[in-house]
VEXDREN-2710 file (C-alpha; in Angstrom, 1 decimal):
% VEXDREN-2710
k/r/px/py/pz
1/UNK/85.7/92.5/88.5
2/UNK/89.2/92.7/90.0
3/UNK/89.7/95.9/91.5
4/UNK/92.6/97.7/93.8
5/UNK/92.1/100.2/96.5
6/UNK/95.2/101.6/97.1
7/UNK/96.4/105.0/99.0
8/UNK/99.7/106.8/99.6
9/UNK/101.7/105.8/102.5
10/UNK/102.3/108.2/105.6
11/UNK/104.5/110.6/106.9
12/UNK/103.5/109.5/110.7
13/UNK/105.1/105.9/111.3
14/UNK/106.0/103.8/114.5
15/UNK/109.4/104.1/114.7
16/UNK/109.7/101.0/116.5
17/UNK/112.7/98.9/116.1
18/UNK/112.5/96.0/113.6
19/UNK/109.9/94.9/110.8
20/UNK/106.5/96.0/111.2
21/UNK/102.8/95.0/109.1
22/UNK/102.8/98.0/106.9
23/UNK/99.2/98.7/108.1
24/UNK/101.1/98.8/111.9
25/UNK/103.9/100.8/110.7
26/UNK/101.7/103.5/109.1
27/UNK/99.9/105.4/111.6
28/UNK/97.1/107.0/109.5
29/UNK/93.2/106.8/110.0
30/UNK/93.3/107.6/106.0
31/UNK/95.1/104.2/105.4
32/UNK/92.9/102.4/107.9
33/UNK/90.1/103.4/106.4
34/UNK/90.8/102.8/102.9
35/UNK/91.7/99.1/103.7
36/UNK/88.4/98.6/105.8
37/UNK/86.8/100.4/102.3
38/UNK/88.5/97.9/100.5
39/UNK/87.8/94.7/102.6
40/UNK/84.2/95.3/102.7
41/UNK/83.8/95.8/99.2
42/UNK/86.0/92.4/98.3
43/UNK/88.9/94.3/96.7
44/UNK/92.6/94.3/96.9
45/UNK/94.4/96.9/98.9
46/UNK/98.3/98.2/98.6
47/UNK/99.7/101.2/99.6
48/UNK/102.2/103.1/97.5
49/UNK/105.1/103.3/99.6
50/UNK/107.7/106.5/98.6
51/UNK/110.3/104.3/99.7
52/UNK/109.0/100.5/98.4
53/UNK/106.4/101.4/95.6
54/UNK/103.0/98.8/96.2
55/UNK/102.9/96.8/99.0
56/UNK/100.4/95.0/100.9
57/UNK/99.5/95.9/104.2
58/UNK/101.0/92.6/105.9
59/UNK/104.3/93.6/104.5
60/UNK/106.6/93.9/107.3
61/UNK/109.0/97.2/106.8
62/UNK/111.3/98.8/108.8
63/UNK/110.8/102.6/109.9
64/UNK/112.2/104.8/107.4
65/UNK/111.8/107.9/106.8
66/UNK/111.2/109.2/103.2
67/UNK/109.0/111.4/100.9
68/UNK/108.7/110.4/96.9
69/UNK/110.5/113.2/94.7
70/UNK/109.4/114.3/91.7
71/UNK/112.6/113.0/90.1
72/UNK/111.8/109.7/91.7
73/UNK/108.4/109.8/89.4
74/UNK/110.0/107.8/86.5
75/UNK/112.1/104.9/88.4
76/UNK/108.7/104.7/90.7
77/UNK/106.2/104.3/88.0
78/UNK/108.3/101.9/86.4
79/UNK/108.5/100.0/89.5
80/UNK/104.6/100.1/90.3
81/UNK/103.2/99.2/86.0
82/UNK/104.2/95.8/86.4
83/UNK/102.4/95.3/89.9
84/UNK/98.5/96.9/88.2
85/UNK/98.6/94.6/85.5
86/UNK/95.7/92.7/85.7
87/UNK/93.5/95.1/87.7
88/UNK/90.5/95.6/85.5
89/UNK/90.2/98.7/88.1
90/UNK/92.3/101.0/90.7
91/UNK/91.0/103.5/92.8
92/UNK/93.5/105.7/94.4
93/UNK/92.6/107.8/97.4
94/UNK/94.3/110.6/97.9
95/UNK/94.8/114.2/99.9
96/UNK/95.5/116.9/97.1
97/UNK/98.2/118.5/98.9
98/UNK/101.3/119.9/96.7
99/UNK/103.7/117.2/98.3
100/UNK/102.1/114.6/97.5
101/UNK/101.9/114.9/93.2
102/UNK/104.8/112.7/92.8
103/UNK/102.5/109.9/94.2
104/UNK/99.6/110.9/91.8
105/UNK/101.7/111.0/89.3
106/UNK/103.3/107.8/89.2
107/UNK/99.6/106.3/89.7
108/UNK/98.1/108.3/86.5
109/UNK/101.3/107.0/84.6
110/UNK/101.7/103.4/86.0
111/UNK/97.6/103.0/85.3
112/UNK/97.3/104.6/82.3
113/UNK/101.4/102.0/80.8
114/UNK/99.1/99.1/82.7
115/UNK/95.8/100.0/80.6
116/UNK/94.0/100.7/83.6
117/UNK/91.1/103.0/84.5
END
């Protein structure tokens, strides 16, 4: 079965200069953790990025410094259906916190326009 662990990115980043590994970039036990979930279970990991919707954890990104909108939802989800098709499974961790429902929501409506559980 083809199946993606994914999480939400972080608010606390290195702000060092220049392109990081996303997983370097992010400085979160929550993301950490999720990718050592994944990896020892044999499945894909991303993280949704407010900034650069699904990205692996090599991706090398530059500090930045920004929080999904709700009006971001649409253009977002858009940008993310394309990337679970052909996932017969996603499992999104997240921290239900009010600032973070533009991130669920893109994932409920990018799974459910992909035809994903």
């Amino acid at each position: 079965m083809r199946v993606l662990y994914l999480t939400y990115c972080s608010r606390r980043k290195q702000t060092a200069a220049g392109m990081l590994p996303a997983i370097r970039r992010y400085r979160s036990r929550r993301i950490r953790m999720v990718a050592a979930l994944a990896a020892r279970e044999r499945a894909a990991f991303r993280i949704l990025s407010g900034k650069y919707g699904l990205i692996t954890a090599g991706r090398r990104i530059p500090y930045y410094d920004h929080l999904l909108r709700p009006e971001e939802v649409a253009a977002m989800t858009i940008r993310v259906t394309p990337q679970l098709h052909g996932w017969q499974r996603v499992v999104f961790w997240y921290d239900p916190t009010d600032y973070l429902t533009p991130y669920r929501a893109v994932m409920r409506r990018a799974a459910a326009a992909a035809g994903v559980p």
